[in-house]
mmCIF file as gemmi writes it, N, C-alpha and C atoms, coordinates in Angstrom:
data_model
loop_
_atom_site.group_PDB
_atom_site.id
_atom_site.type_symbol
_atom_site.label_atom_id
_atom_site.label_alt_id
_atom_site.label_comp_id
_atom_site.label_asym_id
_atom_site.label_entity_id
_atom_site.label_seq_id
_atom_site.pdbx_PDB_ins_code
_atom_site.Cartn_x
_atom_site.Cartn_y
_atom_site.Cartn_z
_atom_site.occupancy
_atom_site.B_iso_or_equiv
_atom_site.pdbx_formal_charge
_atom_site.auth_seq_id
_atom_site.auth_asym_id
_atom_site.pdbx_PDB_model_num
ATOM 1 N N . UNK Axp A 1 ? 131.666 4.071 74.791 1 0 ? 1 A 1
ATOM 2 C CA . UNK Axp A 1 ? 131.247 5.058 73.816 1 0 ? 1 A 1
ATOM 3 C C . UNK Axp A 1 ? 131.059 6.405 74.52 1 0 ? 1 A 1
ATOM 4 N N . UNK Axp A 2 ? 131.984 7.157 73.749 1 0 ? 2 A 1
ATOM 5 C CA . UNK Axp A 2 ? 131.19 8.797 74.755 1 0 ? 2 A 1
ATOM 6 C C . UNK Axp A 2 ? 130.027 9.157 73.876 1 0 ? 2 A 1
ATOM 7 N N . UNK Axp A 3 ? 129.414 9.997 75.283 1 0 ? 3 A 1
ATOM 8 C CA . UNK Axp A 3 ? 128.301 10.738 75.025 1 0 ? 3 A 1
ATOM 9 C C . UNK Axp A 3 ? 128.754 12.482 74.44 1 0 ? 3 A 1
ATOM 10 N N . UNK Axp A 4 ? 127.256 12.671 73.69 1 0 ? 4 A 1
ATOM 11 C CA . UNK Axp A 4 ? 127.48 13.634 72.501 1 0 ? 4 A 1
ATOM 12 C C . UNK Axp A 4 ? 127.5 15.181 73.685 1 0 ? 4 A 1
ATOM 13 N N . UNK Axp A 5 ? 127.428 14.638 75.347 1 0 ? 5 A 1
ATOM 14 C CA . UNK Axp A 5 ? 128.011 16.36 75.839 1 0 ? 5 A 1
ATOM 15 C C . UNK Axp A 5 ? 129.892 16.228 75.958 1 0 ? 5 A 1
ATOM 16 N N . UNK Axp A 6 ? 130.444 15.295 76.016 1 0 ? 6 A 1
ATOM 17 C CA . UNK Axp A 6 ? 131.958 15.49 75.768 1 0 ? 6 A 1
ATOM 18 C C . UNK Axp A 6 ? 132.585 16.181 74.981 1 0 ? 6 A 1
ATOM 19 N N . UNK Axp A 7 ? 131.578 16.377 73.328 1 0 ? 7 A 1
ATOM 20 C CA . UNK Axp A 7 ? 131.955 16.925 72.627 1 0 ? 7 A 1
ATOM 21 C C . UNK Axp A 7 ? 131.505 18.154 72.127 1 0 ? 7 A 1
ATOM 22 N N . UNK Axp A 8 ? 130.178 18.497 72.891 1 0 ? 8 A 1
ATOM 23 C CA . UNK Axp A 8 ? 129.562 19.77 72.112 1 0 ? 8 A 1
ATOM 24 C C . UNK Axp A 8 ? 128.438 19.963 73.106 1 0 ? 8 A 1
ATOM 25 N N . UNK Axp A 9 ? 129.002 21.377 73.91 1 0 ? 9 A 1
ATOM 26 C CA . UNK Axp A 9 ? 128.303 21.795 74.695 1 0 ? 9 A 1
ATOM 27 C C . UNK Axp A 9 ? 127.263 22.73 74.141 1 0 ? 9 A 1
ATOM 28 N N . UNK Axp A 10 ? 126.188 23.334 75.743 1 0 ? 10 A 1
ATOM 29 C CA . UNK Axp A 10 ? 124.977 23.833 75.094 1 0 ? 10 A 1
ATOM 30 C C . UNK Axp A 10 ? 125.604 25.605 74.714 1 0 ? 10 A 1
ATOM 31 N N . UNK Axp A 11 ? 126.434 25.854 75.732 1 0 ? 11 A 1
ATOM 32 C CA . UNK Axp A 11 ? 127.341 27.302 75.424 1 0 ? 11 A 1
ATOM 33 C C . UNK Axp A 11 ? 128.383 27.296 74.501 1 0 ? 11 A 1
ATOM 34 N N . UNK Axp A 12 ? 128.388 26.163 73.609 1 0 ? 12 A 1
ATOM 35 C CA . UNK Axp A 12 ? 129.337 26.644 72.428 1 0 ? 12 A 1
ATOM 36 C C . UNK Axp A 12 ? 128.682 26.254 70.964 1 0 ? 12 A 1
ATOM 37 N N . UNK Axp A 13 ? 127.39 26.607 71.125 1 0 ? 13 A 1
ATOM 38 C CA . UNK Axp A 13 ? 126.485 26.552 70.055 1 0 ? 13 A 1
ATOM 39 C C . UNK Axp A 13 ? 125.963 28.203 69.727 1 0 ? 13 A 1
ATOM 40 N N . UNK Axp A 14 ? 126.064 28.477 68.644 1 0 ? 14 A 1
ATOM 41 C CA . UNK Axp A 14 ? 125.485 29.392 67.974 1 0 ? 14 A 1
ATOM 42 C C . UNK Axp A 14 ? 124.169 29.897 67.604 1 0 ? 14 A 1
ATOM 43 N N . UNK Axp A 15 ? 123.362 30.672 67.848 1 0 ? 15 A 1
ATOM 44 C CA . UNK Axp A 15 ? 121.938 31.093 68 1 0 ? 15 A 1
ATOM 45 C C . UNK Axp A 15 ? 121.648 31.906 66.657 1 0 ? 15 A 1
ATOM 46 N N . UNK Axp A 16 ? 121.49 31.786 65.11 1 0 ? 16 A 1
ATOM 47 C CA . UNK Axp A 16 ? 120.78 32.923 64.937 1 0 ? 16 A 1
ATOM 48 C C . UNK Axp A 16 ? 120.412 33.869 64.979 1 0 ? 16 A 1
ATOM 49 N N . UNK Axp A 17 ? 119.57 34.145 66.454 1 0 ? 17 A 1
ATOM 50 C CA . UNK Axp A 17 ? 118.742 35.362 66.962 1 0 ? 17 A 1
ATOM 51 C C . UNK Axp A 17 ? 119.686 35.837 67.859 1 0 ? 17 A 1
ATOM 52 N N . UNK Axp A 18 ? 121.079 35.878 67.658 1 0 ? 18 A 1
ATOM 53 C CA . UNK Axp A 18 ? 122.019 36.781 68.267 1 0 ? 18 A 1
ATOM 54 C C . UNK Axp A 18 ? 122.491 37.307 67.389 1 0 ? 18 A 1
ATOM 55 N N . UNK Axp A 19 ? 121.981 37.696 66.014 1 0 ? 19 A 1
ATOM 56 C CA . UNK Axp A 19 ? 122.915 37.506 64.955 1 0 ? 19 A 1
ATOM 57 C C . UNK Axp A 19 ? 121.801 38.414 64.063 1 0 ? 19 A 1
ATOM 58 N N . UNK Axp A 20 ? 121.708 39.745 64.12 1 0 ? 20 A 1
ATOM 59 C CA . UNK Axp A 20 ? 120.439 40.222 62.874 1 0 ? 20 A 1
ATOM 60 C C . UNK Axp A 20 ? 120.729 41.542 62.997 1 0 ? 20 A 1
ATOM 61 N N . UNK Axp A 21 ? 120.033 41.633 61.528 1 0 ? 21 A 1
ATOM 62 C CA . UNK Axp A 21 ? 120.746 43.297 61.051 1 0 ? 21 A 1
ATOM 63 C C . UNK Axp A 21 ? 119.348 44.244 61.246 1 0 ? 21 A 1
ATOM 64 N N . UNK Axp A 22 ? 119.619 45.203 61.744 1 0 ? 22 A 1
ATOM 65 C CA . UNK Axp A 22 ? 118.511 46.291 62.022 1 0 ? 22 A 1
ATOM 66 C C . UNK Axp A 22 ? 118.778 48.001 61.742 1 0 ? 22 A 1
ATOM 67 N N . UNK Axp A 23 ? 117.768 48.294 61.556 1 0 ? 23 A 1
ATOM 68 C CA . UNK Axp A 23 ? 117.76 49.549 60.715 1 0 ? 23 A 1
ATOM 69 C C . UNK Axp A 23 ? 117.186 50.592 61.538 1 0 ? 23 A 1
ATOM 70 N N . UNK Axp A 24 ? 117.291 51.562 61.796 1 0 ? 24 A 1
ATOM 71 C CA . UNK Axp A 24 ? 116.884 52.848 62.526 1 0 ? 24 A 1
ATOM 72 C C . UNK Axp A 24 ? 116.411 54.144 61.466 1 0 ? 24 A 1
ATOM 73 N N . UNK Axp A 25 ? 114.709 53.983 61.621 1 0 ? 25 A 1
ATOM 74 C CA . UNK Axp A 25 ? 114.541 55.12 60.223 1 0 ? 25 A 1
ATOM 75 C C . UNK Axp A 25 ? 113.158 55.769 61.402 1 0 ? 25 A 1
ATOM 76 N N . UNK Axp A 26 ? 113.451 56.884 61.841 1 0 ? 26 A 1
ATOM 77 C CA . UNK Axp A 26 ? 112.648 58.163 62.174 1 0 ? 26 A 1
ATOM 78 C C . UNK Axp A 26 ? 112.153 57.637 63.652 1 0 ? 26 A 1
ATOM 79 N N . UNK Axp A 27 ? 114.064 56.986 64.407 1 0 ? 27 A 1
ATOM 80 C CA . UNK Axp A 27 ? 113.676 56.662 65.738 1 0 ? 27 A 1
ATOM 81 C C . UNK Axp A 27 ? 112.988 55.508 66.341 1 0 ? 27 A 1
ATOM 82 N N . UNK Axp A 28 ? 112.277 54.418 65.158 1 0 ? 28 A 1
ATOM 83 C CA . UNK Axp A 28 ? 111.795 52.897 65.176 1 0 ? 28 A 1
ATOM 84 C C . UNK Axp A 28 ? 113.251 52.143 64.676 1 0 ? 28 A 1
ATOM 85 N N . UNK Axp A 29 ? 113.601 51.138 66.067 1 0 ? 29 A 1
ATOM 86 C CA . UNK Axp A 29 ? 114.288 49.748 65.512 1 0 ? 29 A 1
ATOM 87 C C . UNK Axp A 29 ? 113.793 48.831 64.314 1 0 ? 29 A 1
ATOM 88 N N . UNK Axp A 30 ? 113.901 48.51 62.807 1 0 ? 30 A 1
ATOM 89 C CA . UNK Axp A 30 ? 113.08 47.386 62.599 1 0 ? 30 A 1
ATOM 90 C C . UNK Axp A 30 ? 114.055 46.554 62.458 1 0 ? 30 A 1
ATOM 91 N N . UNK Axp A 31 ? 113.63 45.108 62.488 1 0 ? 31 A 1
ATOM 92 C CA . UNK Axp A 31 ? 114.652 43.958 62.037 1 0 ? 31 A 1
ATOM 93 C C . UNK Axp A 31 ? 114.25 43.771 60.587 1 0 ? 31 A 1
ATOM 94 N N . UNK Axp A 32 ? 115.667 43.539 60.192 1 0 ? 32 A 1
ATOM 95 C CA . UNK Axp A 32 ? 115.44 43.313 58.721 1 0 ? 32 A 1
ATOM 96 C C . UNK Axp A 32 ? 115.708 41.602 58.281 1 0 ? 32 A 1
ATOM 97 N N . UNK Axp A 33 ? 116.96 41.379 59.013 1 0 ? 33 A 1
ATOM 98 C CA . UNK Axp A 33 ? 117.113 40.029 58.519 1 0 ? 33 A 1
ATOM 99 C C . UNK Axp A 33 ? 118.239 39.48 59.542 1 0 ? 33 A 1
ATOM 100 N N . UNK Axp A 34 ? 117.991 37.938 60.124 1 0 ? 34 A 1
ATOM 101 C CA . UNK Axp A 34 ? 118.221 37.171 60.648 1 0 ? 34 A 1
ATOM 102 C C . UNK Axp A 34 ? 119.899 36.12 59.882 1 0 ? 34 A 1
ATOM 103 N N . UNK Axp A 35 ? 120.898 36.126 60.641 1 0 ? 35 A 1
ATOM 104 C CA . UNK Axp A 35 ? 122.312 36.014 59.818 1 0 ? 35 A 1
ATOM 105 C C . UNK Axp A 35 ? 121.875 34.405 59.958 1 0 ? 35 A 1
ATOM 106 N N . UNK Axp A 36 ? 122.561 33.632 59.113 1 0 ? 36 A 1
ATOM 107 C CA . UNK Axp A 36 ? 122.678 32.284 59.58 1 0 ? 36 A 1
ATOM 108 C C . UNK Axp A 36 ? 124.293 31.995 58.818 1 0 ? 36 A 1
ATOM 109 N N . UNK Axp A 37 ? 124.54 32.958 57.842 1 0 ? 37 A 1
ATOM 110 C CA . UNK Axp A 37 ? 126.42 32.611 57.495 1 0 ? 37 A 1
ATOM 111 C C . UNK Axp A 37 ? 127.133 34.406 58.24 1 0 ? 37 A 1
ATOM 112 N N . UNK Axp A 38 ? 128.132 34.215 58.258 1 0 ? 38 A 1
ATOM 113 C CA . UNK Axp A 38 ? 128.735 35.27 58.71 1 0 ? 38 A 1
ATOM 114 C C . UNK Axp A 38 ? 130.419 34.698 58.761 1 0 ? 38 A 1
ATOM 115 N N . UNK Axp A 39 ? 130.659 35.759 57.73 1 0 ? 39 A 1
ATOM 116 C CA . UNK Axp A 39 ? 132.917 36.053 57.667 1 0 ? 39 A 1
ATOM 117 C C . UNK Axp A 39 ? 133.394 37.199 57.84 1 0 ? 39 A 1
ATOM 118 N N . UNK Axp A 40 ? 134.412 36.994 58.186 1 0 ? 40 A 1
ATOM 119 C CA . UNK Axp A 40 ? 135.422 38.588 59.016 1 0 ? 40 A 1
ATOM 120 C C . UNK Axp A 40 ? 136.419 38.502 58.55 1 0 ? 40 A 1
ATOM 121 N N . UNK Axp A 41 ? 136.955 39.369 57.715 1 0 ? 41 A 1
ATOM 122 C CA . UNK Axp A 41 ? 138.601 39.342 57.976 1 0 ? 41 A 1
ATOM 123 C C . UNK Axp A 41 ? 138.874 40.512 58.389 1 0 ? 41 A 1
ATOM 124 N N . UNK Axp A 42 ? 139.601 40.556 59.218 1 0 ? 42 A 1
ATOM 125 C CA . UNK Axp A 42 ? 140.795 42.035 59.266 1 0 ? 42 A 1
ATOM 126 C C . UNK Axp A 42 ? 141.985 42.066 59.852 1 0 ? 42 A 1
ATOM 127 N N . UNK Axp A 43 ? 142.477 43.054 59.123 1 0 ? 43 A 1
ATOM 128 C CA . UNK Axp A 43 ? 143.873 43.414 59.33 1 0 ? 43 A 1
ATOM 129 C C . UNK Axp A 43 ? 144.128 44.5 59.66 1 0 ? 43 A 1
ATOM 130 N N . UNK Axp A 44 ? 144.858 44.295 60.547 1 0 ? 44 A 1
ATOM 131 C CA . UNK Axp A 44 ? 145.096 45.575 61.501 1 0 ? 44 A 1
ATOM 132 C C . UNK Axp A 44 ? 147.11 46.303 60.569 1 0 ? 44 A 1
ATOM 133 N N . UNK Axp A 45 ? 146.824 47.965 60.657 1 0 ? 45 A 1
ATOM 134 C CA . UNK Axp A 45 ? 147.899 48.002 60.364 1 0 ? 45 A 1
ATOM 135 C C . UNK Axp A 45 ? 148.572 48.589 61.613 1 0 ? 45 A 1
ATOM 136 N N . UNK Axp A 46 ? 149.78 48.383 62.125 1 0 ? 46 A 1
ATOM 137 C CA . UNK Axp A 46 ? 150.655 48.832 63.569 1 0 ? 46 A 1
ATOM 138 C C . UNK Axp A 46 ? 151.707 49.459 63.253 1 0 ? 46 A 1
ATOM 139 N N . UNK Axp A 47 ? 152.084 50.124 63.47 1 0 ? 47 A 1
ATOM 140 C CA . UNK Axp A 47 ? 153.684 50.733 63.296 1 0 ? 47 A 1
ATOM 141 C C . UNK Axp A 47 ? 154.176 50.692 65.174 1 0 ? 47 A 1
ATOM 142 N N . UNK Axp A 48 ? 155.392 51.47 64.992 1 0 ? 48 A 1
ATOM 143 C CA . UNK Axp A 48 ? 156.464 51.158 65.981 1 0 ? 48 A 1
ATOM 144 C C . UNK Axp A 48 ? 156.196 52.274 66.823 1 0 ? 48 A 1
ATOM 145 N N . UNK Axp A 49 ? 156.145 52.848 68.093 1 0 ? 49 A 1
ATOM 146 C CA . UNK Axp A 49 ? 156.081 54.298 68.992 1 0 ? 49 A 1
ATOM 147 C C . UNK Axp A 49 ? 157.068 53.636 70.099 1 0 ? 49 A 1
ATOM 148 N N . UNK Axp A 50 ? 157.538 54.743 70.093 1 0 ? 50 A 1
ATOM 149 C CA . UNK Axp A 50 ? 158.56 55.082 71.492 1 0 ? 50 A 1
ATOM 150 C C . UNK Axp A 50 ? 157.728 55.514 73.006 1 0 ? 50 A 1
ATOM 151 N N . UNK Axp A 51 ? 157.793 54.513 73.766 1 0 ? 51 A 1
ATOM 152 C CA . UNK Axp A 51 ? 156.971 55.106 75.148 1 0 ? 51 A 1
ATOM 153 C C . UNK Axp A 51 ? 157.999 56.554 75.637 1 0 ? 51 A 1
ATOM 154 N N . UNK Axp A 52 ? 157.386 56.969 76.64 1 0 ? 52 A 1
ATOM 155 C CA . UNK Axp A 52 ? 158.341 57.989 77.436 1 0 ? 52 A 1
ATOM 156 C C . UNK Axp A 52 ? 158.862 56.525 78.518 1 0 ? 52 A 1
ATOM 157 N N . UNK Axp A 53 ? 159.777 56.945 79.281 1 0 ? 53 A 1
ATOM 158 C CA . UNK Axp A 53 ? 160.851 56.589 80.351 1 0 ? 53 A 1
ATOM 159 C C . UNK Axp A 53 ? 160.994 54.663 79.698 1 0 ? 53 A 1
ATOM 160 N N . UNK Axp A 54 ? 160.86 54.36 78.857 1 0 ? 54 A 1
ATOM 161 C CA . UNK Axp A 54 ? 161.156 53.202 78.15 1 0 ? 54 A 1
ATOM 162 C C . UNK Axp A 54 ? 161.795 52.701 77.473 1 0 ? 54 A 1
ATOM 163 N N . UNK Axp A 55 ? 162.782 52.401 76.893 1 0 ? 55 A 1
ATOM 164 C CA . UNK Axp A 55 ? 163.944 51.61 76.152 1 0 ? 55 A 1
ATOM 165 C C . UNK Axp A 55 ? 163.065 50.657 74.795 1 0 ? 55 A 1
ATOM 166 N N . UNK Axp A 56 ? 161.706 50.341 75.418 1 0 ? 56 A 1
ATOM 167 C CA . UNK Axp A 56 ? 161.244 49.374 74.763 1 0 ? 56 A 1
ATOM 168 C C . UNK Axp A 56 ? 160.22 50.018 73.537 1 0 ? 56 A 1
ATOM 169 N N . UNK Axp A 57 ? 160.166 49.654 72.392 1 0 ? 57 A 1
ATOM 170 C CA . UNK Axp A 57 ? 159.467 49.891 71.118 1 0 ? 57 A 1
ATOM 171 C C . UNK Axp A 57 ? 157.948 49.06 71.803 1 0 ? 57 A 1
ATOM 172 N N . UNK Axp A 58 ? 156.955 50.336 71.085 1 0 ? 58 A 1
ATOM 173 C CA . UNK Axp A 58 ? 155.383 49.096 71.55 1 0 ? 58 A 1
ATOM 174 C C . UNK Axp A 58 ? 155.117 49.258 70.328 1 0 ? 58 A 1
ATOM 175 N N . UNK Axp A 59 ? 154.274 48.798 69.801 1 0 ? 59 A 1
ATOM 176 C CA . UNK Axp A 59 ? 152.999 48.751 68.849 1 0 ? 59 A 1
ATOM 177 C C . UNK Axp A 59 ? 152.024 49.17 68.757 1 0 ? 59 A 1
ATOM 178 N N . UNK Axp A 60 ? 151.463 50.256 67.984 1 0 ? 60 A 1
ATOM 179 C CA . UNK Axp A 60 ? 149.845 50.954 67.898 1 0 ? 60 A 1
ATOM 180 C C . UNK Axp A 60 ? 149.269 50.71 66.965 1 0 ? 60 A 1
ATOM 181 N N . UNK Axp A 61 ? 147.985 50.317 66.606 1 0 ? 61 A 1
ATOM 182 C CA . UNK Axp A 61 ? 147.231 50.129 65.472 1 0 ? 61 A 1
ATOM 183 C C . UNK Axp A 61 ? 146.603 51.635 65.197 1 0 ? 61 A 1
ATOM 184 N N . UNK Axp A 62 ? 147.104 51.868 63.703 1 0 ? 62 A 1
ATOM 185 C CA . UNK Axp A 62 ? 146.555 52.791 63.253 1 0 ? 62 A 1
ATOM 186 C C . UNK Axp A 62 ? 146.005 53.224 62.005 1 0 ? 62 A 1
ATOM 187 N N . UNK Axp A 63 ? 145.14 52.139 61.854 1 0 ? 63 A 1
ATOM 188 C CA . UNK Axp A 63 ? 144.301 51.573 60.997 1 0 ? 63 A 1
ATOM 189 C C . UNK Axp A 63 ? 143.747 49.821 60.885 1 0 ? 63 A 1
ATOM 190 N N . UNK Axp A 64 ? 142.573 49.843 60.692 1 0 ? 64 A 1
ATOM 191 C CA . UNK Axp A 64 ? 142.455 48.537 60.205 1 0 ? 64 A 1
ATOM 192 C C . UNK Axp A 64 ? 141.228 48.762 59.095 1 0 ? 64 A 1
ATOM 193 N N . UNK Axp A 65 ? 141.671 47.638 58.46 1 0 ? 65 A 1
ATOM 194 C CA . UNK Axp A 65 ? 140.447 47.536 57.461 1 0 ? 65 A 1
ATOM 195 C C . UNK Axp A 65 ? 139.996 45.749 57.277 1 0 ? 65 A 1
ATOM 196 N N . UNK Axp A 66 ? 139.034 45.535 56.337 1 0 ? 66 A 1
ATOM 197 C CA . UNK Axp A 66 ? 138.168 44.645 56.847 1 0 ? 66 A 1
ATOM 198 C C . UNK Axp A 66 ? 137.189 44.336 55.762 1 0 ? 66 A 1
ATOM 199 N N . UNK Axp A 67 ? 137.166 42.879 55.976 1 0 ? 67 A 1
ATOM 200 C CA . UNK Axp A 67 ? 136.177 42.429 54.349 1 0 ? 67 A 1
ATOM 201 C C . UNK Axp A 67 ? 135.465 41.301 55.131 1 0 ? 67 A 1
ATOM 202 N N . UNK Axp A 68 ? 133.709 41.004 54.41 1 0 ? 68 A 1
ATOM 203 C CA . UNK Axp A 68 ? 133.459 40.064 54.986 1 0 ? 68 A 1
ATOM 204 C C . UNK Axp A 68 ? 132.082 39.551 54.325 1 0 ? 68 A 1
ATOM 205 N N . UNK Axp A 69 ? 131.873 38.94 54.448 1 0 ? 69 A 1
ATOM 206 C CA . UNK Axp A 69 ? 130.032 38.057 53.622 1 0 ? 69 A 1
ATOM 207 C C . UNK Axp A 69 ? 129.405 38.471 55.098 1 0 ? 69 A 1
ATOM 208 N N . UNK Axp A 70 ? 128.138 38.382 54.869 1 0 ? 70 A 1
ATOM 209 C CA . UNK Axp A 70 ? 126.568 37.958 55.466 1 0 ? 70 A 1
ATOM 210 C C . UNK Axp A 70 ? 126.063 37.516 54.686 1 0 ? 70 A 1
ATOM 211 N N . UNK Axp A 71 ? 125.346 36.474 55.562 1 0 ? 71 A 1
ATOM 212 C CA . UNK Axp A 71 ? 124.26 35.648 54.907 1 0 ? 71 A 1
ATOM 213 C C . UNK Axp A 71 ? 123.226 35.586 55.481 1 0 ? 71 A 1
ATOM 214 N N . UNK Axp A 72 ? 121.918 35.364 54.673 1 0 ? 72 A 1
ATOM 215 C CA . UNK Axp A 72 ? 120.494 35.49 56.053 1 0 ? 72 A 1
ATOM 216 C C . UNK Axp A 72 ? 119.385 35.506 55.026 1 0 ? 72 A 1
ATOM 217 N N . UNK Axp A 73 ? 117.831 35.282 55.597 1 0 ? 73 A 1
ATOM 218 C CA . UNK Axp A 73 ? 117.043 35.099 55.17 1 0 ? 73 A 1
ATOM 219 C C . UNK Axp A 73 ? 116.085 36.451 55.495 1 0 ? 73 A 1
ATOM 220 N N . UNK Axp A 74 ? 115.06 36.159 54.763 1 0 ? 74 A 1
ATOM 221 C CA . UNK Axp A 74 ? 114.145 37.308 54.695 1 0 ? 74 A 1
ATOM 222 C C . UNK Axp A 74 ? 113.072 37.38 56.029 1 0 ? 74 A 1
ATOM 223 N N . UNK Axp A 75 ? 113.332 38.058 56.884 1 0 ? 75 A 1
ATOM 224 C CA . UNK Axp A 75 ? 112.607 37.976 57.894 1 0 ? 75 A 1
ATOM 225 C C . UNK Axp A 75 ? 111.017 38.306 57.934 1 0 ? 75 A 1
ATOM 226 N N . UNK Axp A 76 ? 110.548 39.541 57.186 1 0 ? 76 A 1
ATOM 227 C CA . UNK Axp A 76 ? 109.415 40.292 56.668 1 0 ? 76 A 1
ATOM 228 C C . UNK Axp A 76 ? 109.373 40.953 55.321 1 0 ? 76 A 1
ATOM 229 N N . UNK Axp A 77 ? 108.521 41.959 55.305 1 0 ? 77 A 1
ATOM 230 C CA . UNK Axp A 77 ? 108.311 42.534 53.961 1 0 ? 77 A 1
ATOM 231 C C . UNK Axp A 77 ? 109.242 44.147 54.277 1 0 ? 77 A 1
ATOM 232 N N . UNK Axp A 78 ? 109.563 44.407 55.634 1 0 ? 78 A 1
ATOM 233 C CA . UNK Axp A 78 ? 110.079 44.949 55.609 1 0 ? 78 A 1
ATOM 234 C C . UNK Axp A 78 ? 111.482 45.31 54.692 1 0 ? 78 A 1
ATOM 235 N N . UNK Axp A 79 ? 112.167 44.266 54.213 1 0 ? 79 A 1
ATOM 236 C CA . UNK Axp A 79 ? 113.536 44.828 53.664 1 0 ? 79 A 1
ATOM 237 C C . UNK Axp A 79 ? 113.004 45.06 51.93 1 0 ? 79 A 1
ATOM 238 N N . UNK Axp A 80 ? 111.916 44.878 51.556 1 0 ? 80 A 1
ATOM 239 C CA . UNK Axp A 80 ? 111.418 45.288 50.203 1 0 ? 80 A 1
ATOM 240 C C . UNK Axp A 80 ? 110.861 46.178 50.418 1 0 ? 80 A 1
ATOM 241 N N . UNK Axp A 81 ? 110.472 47.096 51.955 1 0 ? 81 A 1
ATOM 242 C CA . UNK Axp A 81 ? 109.81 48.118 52.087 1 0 ? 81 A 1
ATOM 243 C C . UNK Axp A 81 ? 110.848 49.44 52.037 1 0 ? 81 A 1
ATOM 244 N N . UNK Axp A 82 ? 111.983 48.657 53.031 1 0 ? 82 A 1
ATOM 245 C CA . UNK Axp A 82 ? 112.945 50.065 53.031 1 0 ? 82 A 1
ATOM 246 C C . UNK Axp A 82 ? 114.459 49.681 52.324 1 0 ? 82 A 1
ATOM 247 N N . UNK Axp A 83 ? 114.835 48.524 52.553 1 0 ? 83 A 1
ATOM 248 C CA . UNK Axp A 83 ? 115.913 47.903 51.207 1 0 ? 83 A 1
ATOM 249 C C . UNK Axp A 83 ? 116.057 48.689 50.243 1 0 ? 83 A 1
C-alpha cells in the first residue's frame, strides 16, 4: 500500500493566507478578505514583428485581457466599513 506522501506533498498544497485581498485607504494596509476559490482566464493577443538582422518572424503580445471569480469569506467588519 503506498503512503499518502507519494501522492501529495507538503509544497504542493495551497494556503489561504497566501491568497487575500487588501485595500490601501490614507496609507493603512487593511485586509479585507481571505480567497479560498480563485479562476483566471486569459488570453493573450500576439501578432507577427520582424527582428532586425533576422529572417525569422517572432511574436509580441500586445494585449491581453482576462476574466475570473474570487471567492472568500468575511474576514472583519472591515469590508462593511469600507466595501
Amino acid at each position: 500500500m503506498a503512503a499518502i506522501d507519494e501522492f501529495l506533498n507538503g509544497r504542493d498544497t495551497i494556503s489561504t493566507k497566501d491568497a487575500t485581498l487588501s485595500i490601501k485607504i490614507n496609507g493603512n494596509i487593511i485586509k479585507m478578505i481571505e480567497c479560498d476559490k480563485f479562476t483566471a482566464k486569459l488570453e493573450k493577443n500576439k501578432e507577427d514583428v520582424q527582428t532586425l538582422g533576422s529572417h525569422w518572424k517572432r511574436k509580441k503580445t500586445t494585449s491581453v485581457e482576462g476574466t475570473g471569480t474570487l471567492g472568500g469569506y468575511l474576514i472583519s467588519s472591515n469590508w462593511l466599513k469600507y466595501g
